[in-house]
C-alpha positions in Angstrom: 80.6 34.9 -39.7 81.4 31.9 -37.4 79.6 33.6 -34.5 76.4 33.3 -36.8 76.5 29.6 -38.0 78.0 28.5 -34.5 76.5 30.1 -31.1 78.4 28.5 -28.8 81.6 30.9 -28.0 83.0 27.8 -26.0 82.8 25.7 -29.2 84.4 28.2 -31.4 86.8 28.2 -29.6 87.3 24.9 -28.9 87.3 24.4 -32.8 90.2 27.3 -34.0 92.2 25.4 -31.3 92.0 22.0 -32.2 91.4 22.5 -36.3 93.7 25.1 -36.9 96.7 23.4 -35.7 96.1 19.5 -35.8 99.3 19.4 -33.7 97.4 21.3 -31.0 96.9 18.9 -28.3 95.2 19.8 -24.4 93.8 18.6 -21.5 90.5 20.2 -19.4 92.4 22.2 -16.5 94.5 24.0 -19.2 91.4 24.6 -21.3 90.1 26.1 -18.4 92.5 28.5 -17.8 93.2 29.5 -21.5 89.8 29.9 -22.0 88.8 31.9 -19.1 85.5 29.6 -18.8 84.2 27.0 -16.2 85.4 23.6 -17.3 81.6 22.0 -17.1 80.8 23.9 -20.1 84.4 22.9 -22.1 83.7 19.4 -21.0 80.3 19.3 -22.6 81.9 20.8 -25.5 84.2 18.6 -25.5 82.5 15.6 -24.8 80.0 16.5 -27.6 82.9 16.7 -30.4 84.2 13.4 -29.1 80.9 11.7 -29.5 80.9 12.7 -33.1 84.5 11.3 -33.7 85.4 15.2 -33.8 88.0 14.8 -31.2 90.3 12.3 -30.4 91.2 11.8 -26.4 93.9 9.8 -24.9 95.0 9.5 -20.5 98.3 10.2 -19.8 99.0 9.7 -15.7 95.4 11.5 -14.3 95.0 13.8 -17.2 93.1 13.1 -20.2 94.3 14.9 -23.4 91.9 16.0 -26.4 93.3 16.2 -30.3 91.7 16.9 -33.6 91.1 13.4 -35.2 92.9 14.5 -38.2 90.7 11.4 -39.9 87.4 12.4 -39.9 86.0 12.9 -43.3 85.1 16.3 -42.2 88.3 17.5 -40.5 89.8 19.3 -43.5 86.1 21.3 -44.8 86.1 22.3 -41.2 90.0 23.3 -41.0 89.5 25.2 -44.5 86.0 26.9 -42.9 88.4 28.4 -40.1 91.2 29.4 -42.5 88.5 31.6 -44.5 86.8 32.5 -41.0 90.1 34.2 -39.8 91.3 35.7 -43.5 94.0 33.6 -44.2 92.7 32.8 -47.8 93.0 37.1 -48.1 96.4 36.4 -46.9 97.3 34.1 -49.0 95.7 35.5 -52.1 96.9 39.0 -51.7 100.5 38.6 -49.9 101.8 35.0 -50.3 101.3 34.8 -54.2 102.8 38.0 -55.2 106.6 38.6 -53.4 108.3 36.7 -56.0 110.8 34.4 -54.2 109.0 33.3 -51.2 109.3 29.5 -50.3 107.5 29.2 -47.1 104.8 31.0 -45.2 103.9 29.9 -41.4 101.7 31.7 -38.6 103.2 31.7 -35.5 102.1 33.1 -32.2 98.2 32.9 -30.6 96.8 31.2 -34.3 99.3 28.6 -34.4 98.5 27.3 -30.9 94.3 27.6 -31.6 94.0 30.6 -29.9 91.9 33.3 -31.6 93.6 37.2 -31.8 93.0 39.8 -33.1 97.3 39.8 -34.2 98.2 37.1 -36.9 101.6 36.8 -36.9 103.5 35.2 -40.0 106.5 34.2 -40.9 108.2 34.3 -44.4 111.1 32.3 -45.7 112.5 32.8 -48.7 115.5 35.2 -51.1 114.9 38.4 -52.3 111.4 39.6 -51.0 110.4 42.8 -51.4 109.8 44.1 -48.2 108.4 47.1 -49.4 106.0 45.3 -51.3 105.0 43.0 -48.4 104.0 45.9 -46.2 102.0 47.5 -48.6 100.4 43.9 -49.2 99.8 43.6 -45.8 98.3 47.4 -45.0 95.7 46.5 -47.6 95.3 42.8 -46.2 94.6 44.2 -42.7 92.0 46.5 -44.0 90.3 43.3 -45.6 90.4 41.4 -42.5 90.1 43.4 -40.0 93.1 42.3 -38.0 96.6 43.3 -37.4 99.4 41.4 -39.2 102.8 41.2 -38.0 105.9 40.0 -39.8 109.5 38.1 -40.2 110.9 37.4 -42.8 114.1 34.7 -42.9 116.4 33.1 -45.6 116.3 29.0 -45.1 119.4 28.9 -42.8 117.9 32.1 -40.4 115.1 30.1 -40.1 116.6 26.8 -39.5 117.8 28.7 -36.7 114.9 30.4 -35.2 112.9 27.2 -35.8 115.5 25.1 -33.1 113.6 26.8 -30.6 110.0 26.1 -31.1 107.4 23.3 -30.8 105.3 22.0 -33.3 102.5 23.9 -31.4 104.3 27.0 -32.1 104.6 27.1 -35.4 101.4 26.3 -38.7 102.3 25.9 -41.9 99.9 28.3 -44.0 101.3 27.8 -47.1 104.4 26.4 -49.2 105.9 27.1 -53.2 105.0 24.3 -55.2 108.1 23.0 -57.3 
């Protein structure tokens, strides 16, 4: 669907990593190398998207580091355009609402740092979810989106633990239980 509205592979790209996760944060080089592209065409990407206030940039020593400007009127339509783009609305609608005693829902892995895969992995906190359930949620879920899901699922104080050892670039909040 994206690939239709946007042709620009480099700018797709450039978008699920920066909008996605607004804690996402890079510099050209490491573009580069992530991308697997020449860095003239992710610098006219990237200078494009900071001409339109897109992208916020800011030099640290000789290396000058791009950000989603988390202000821009457009930044959440666009976010929300990428969540339905990958299926996380399918996720949320078919998985998240209906395990009862679910708190917490993150992705983790490749889609928390802006990187596109054909693996979403998610993690679930929360007492009492029927794991049984989930995967039969999530069989049907792949189906819809075409894409592999993997799972954890943690009580709050496993995943107090677990979370010690990431970065805020390693972990998206997808959804949380209102209360």
């Amino acid at each position: 669907m994206l690939g239709t509205l946007i042709t620009s592979k480099t700018r797709i790209k450039l978008l699920l990593k920066f909008f996605l996760n607004s804690n996402s944060r890079s510099y050209l080089r490491n573009l580069e190398t992530e991308f697997g592209e020449s860095t003239n065409s992710i610098r006219l990407e990237l200078n494009k998207f900071e001409k339109a206030g897109l992208l916020k940039s800011e030099v640290a020593g000789n290396k000058k580091f791009f950000s989603a400007n988390t202000t821009h009127p457009l930044f959440i339509d666009i976010h929300n355009l990428l969540l339905k783009h990958i299926g996380f609305d399918k996720i949320i609608e078919r998985v998240v609402n209906k395990l009862g005693n679910l708190d917490i829902v993150y992705i983790a892995g490749d889609f928390a740092r802006g990187i596109d895969n054909n693996m979403i992995d998610l993690v679930f906190v929360g007492e009492s979810i029927n794991k049984e359930y989930l995967i039969s949620l999530i069989e049907k879920t792949e189906n819809l989106i075409k894409r592999k899901i993997r799972y954890i699922v943690f009580n709050e104080f496993e995943f107090e633990s677990y979370k010690k050892n990431l970065n805020d670039s390693e972990i998206l909040l997808l959804w949380k239980a209102e209360k």
